[in-house]
C-alpha positions in Angstrom: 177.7 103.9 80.3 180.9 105.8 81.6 182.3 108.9 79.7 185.7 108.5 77.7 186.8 110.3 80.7 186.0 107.9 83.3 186.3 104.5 81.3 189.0 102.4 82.5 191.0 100.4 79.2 189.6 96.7 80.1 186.2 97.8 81.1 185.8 99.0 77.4 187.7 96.5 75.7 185.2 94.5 78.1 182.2 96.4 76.5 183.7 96.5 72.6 182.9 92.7 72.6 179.4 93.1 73.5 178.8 95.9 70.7 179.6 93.7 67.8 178.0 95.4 64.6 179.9 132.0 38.2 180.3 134.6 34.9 181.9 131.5 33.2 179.0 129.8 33.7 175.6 129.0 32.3 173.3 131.5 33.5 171.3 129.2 35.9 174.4 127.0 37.0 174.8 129.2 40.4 170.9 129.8 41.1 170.0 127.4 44.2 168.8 124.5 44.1 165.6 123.5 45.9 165.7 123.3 49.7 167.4 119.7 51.1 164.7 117.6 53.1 164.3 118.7 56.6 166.3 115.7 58.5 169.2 115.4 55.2 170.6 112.8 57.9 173.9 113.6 55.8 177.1 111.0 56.2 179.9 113.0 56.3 183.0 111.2 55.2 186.0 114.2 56.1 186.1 114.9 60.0 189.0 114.9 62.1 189.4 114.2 65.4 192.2 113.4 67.8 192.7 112.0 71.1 194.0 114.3 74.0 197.3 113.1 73.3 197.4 113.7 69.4 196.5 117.1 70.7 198.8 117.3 72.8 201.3 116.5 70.0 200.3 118.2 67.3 200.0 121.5 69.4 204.1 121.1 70.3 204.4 120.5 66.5 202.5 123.1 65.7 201.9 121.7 62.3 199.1 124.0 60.2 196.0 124.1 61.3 196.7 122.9 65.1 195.2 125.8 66.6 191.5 124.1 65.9 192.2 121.0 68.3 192.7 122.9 71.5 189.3 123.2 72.5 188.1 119.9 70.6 185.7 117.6 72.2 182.9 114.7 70.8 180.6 116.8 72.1 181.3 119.9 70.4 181.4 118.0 67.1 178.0 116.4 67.7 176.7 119.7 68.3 178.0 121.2 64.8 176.8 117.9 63.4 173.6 118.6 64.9 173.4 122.5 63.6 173.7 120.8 59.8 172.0 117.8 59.7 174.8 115.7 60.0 174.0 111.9 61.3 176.7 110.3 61.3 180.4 112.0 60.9 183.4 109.2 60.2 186.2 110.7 62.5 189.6 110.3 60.6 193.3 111.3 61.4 194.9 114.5 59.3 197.5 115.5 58.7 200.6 114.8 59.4 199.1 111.6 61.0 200.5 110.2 63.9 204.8 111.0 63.2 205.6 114.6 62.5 209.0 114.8 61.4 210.5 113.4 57.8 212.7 110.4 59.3 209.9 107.9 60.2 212.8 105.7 62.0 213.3 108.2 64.6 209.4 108.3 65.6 208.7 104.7 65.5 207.7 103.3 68.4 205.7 106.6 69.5 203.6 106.6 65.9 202.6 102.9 66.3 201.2 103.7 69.9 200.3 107.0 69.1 198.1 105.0 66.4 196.8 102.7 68.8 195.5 105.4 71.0 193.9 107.1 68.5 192.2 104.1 67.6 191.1 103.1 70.7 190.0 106.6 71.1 187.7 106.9 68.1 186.1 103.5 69.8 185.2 104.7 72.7 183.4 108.0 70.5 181.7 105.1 68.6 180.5 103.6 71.9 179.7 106.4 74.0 177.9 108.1 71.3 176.0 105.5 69.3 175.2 106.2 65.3 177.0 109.3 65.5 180.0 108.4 64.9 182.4 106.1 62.7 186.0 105.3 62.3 188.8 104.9 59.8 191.1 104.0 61.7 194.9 105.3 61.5 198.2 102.7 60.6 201.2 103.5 61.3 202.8 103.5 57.8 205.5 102.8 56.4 205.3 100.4 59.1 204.1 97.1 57.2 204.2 94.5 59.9 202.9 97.1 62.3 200.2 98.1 59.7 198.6 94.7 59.6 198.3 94.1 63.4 196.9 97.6 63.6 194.4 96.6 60.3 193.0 93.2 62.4 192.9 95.1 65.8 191.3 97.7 64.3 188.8 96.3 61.8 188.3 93.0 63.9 188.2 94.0 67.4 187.3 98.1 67.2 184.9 97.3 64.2 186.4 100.5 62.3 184.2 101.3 59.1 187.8 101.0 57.4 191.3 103.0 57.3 192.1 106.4 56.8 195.9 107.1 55.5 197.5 110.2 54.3 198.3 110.5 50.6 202.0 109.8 51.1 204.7 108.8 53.0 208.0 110.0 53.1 208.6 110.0 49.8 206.3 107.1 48.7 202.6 107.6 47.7 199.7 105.0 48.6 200.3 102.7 44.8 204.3 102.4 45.5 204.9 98.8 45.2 206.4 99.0 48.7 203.0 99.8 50.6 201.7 96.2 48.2 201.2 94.0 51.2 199.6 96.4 53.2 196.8 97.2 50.3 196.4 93.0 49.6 195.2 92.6 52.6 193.0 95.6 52.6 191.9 94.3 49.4 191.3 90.7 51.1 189.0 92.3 53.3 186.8 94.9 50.8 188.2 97.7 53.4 187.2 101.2 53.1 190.2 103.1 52.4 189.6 107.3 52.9 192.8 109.3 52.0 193.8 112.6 53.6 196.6 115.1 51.7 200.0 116.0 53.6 203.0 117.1 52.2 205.6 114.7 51.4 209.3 116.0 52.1 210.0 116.8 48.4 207.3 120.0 48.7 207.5 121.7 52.3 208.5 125.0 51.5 208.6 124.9 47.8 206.7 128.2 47.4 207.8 131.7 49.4 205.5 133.2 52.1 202.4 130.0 51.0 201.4 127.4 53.3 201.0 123.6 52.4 197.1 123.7 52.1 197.5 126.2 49.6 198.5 123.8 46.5 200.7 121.3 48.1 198.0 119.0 49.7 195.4 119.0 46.6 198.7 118.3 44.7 199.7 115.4 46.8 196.1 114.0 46.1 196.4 113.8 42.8 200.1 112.2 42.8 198.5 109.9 45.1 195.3 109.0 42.6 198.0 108.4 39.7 200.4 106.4 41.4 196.8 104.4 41.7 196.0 104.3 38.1 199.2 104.5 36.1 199.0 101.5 34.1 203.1 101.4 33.1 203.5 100.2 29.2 199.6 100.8 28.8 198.4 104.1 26.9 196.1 106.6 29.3 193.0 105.1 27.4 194.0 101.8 27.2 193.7 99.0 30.2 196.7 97.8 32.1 197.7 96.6 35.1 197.7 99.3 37.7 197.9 99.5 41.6 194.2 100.4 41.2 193.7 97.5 39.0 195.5 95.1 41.6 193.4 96.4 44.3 189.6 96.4 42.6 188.2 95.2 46.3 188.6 98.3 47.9 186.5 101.4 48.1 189.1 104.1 47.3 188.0 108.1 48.7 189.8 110.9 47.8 189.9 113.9 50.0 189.0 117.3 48.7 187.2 116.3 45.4 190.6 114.5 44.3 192.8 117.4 44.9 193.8 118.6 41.0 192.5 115.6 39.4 189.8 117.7 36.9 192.7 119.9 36.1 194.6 117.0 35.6 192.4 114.8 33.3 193.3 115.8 30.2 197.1 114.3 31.2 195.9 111.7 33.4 193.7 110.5 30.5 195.0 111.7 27.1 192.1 111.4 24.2 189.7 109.4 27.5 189.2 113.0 28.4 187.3 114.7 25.3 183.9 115.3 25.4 183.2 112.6 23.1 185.0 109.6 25.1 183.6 110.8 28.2 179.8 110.0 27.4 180.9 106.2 27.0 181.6 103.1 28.7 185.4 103.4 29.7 187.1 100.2 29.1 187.1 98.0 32.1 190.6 98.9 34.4 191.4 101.9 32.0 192.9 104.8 33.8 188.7 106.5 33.5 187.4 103.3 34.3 189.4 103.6 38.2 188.7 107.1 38.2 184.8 106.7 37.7 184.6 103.7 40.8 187.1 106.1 43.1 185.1 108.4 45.6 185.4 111.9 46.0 184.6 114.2 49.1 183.7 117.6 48.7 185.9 119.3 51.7 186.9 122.7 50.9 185.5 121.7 47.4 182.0 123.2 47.3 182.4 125.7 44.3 180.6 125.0 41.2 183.5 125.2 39.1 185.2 122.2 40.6 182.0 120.5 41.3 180.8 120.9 38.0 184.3 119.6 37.2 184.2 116.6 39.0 180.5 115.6 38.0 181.4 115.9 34.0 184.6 113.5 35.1 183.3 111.3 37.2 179.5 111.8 37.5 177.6 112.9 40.7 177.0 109.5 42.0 180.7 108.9 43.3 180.8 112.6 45.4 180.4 111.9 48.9 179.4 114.4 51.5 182.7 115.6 53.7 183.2 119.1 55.7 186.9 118.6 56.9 185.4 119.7 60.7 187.0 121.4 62.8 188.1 123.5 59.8 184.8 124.4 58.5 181.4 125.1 60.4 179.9 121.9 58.7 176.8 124.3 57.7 179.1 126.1 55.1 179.6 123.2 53.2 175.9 121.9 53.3 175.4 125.8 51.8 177.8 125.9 49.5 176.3 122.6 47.9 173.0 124.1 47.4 174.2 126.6 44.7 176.9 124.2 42.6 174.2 123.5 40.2 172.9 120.1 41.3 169.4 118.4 41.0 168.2 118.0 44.6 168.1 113.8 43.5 172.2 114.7 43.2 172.1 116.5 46.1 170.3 113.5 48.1 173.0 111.3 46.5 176.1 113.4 47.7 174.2 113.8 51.4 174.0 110.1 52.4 173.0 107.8 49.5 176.0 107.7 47.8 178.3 106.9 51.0 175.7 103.8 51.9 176.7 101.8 49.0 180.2 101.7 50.2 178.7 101.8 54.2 175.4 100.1 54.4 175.7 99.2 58.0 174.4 102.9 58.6 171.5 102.7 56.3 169.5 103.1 59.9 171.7 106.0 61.1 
């Protein structure tokens, strides 16, 4: 098979259809848990990628963090992968996703095909490097027409594992009643959706001298998750009808643990969060209920206070392995796990189990 380099557009498209399918803490919470099983096969749900002309881009942008694309290739990523026992690594978009400026209008036409070559090019990873990698593929939101032709191209025709969308746009976040159409149909189809943070144009530059992946992008998670599961009229512990509720089809995961969702909890859930609610049954579509069937990713997460966090919230069996390459070494992550005070069953669970209820196709991977 040719490289991505030397692949002409129809001879792939030609070859897609053949493919088909710590002193606040207990004593022992930090000690280290026992040794992960010597091929982990981990699913890593948070790694970016981009094609030579998202590159390109985002290096004339020069939007945080653009520095790490210039020498990015597949091949470099399977060879981190391969250092930290990585299988299979779904590639996703970040930030600030494929238009870079605050008037979407202006960048139209270059996001939507800026979105369809970043599609195409995650393809052609899939294909050239079989089981190693997946796809969420990229929309161009706000876009909604745009959105669904990209959603059945994508899903139909590139066999994407499902979407990846940032956390807002412009000033709407992903349950804005605008953005409805889009999420039916994802909901028609059971789609994946994963969920990266950006910052929306409210919160640039709101603190002096402190760049957006300090607090702005865990932040824009969580107003993200509770545009989700605010249930207008309804009390935090009592069900209503939510954007999360509308959409119970779809396989909602939140980047970086959920952003500041345990901090949150105690707001986002009222009396739902005290020790004594949180050992029970939450009522089916209560605010909990959402949170408990959302997924979490543990990029830039793997500290045992916020793991131990999320696990009380949520429990252990909706974390999901994610190492936000190329901003991390992959390894550091799969390190930092080992001494957040889980059982090696949990840590089995967060390493690929947990991901394959939600992506069984790569139960061979």
């Amino acid at each position: 098979m040719k490289s991505l380099e030397g692949l002409t557009r129809r001879e792939w498209l030609a070859g897609l259809a053949a493919i088909g399918a710590s002193s606040v803490l207990p004593t022992g919470l930090l000690r280290a848990q026992a040794p992960a099983a010597a091929n982990p096969r981990r699913l890593d749900l948070h790694h970016h990628f981009g094609s030579p002309r998202w590159i390109k881009r985002v290096a004339e942008v020069k939007r945080q963090g653009w520095q790490q694309f210039q020498d990015y290739t597949p091949a470099r990523a399977i060879e981190t992968m391969d250092k930290s026992g990585v299988s299979t690594a779904f590639v996703s978009c970040t930030e600030p996703g494929v238009w870079f400026g605050d008037d979407f209008a202006q960048e139209r036409a270059d996001a939507i095909s800026l979105a369809r070559d970043m599609n195409e090019y995650g393809a052609r990873m899939m294909s050239d490097h079989k089981g190693r990698f997946g796809l969420f593929a990229v929309l161009p939101l706000p876009d909604i027409d745009a959105s669904f032709k990209e959603i059945e191209y994508a899903l139909d025709t590139l066999k994407a594992d499902g979407v990846g969308l940032l956390t807002s746009y412009g000033n709407m976040w992903l349950g804005d009643k605008k953005l409805q159409p889009v999420f039916d149909e994802l909901n028609r189809r059971n789609a994946v959706v994963y969920s990266h943070p950006t910052d929306a144009p409210c919160c640039h530059n709101l603190l002096p001298n402190t760049g957006p992946g300090t607090v702005e992008w865990n932040t824009d998670t969580s107003r993200s998750i509770f545009s989700m599961i605010n249930d207008a009229g309804a009390t935090p512990n009592t069900p209503g009808q939510s954007a999360a509720t509308r959409y119970a089809n779809i396989k909602f995961i939140w980047s970086h643990a959920g952003g500041t969702v345990v901090g949150l909890s105690g707001r986002f859930l009222g009396g739902a969060a005290s020790a004594d609610a949180l050992t029970t049954p939450p009522p089916p579509n209560s605010r909990l209920h959402h949170l408990r069937r959302f997924y979490y990713d543990t990029a830039q997460s793997t500290n045992p206070v916020l793991m131990q966090g999320l696990k009380g919230l949520v429990g252990a069996s909706q974390i999901v392995f994610g190492a936000d390459y190329p901003y991390s070494t992959i390894v550091n992550h799969v390190n930092g796990l080992q001494k957040c005070g889980f059982t090696p069953q949990e840590l089995r669970g967060i390493d690929r189990q947990n991901a394959l209820r939600i992506l069984p196709r790569y139960v061979n991977a």
